[in-house]
N, CA, C and O of each residue as an XYZ file, in Angstrom:
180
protein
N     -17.582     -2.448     -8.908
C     -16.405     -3.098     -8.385
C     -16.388     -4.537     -8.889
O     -17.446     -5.134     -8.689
N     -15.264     -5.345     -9.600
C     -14.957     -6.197     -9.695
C     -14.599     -7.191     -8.993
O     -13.408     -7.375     -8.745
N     -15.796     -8.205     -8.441
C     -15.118     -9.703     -7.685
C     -13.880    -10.568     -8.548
O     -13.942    -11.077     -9.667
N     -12.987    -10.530     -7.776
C     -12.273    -11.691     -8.102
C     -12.754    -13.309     -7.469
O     -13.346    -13.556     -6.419
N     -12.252    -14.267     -8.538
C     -12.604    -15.127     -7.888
C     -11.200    -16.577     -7.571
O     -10.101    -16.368     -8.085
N     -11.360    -17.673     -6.891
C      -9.991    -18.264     -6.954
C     -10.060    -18.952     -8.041
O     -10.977    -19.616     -8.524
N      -8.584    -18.647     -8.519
C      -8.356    -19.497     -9.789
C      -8.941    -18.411    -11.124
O      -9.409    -18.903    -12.151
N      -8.891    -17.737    -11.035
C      -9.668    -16.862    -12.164
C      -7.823    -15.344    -12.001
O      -7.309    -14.830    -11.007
N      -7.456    -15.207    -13.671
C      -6.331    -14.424    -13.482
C      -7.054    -13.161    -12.917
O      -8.209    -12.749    -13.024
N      -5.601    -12.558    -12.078
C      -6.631    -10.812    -11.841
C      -6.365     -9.569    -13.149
O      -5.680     -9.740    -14.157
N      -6.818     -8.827    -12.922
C      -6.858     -7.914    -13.882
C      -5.597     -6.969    -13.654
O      -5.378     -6.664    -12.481
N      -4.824     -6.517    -14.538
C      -3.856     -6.005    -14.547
C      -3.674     -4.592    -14.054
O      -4.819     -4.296    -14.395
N      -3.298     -3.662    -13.633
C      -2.935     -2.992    -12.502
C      -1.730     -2.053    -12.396
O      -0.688     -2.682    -12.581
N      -1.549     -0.830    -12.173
C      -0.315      0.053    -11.687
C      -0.822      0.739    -10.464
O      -1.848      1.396    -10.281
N       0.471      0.317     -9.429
C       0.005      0.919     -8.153
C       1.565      1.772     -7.742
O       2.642      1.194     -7.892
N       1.489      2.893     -7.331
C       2.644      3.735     -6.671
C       2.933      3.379     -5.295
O       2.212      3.248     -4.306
N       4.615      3.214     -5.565
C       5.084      2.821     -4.403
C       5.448      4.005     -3.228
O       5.634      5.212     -3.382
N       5.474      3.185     -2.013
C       5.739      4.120     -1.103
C       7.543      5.537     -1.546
O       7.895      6.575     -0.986
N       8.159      4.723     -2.798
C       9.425      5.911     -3.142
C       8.962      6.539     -4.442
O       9.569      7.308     -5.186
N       7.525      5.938     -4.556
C       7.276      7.336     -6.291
C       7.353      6.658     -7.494
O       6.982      7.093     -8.584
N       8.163      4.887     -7.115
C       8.000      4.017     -8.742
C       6.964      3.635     -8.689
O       6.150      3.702     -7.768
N       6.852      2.951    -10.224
C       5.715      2.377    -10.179
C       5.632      1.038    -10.443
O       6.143      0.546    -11.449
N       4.809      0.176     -9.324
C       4.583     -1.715    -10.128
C       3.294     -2.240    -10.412
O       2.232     -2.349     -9.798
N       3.709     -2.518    -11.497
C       2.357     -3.546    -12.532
C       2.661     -4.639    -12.359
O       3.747     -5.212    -12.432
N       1.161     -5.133    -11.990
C       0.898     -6.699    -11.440
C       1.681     -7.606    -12.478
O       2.322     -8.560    -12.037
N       1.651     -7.280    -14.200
C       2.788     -7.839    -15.165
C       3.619     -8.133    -14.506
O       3.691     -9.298    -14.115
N       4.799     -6.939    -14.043
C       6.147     -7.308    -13.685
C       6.610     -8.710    -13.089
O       7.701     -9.265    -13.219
N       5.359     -9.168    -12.330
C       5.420    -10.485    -11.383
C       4.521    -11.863    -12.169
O       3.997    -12.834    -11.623
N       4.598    -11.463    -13.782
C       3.945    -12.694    -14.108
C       5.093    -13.794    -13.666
O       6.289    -13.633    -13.423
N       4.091    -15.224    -13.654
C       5.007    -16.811    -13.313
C       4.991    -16.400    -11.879
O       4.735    -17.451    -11.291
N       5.154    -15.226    -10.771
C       5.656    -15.632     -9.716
C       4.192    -15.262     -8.493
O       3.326    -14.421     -8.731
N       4.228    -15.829     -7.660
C       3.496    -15.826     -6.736
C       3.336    -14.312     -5.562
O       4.086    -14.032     -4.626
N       1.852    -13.402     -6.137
C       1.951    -12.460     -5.540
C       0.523    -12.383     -4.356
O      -0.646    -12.623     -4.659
N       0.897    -12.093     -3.359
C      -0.216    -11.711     -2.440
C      -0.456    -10.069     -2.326
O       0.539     -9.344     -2.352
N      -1.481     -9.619     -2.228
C      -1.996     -8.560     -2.029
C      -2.800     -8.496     -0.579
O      -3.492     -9.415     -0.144
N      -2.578     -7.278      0.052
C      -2.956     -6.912      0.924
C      -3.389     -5.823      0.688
O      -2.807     -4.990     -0.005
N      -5.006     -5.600      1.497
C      -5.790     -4.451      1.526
C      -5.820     -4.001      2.599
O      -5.553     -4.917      3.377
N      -6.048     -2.810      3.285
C      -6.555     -1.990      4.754
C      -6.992     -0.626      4.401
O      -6.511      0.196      3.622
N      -8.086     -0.592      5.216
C      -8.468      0.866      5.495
C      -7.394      2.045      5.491
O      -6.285      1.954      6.018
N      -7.870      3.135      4.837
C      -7.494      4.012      5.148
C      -6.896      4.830      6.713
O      -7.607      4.854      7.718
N      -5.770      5.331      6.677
C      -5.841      5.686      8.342
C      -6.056      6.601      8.762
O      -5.830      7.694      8.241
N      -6.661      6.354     10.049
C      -7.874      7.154     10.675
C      -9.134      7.152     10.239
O      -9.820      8.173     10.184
N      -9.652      5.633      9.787
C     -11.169      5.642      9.841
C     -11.827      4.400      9.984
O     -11.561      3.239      9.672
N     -12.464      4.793     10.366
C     -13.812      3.460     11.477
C     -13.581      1.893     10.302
O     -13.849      1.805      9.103
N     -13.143      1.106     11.010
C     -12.967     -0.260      9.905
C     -12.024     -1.231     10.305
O     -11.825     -2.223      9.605
């Protein structure tokens, strides 16, 4: 697993959306993106 660190770019990325498209961390170069992580649901965490 890869640490990110602050100030260091992240590594580029395709994640499926909750309707089936798809977004790459690209699409949002120049603009300010936050990511959010959580457990899976239904399990201890």
């Amino acid at each position: 697993m890869a640490e990110l660190t602050v100030g260091v770019e992240a590594p580029s990325f395709t994640l499926p959306t909750q309707n089936g498209d798809h977004v790459t961390l690209s699409m949002h170069r120049g603009q300010v993106v936050v990511l959010f992580f959580y457990p899976k649901d239904d399990t201890p965490g």
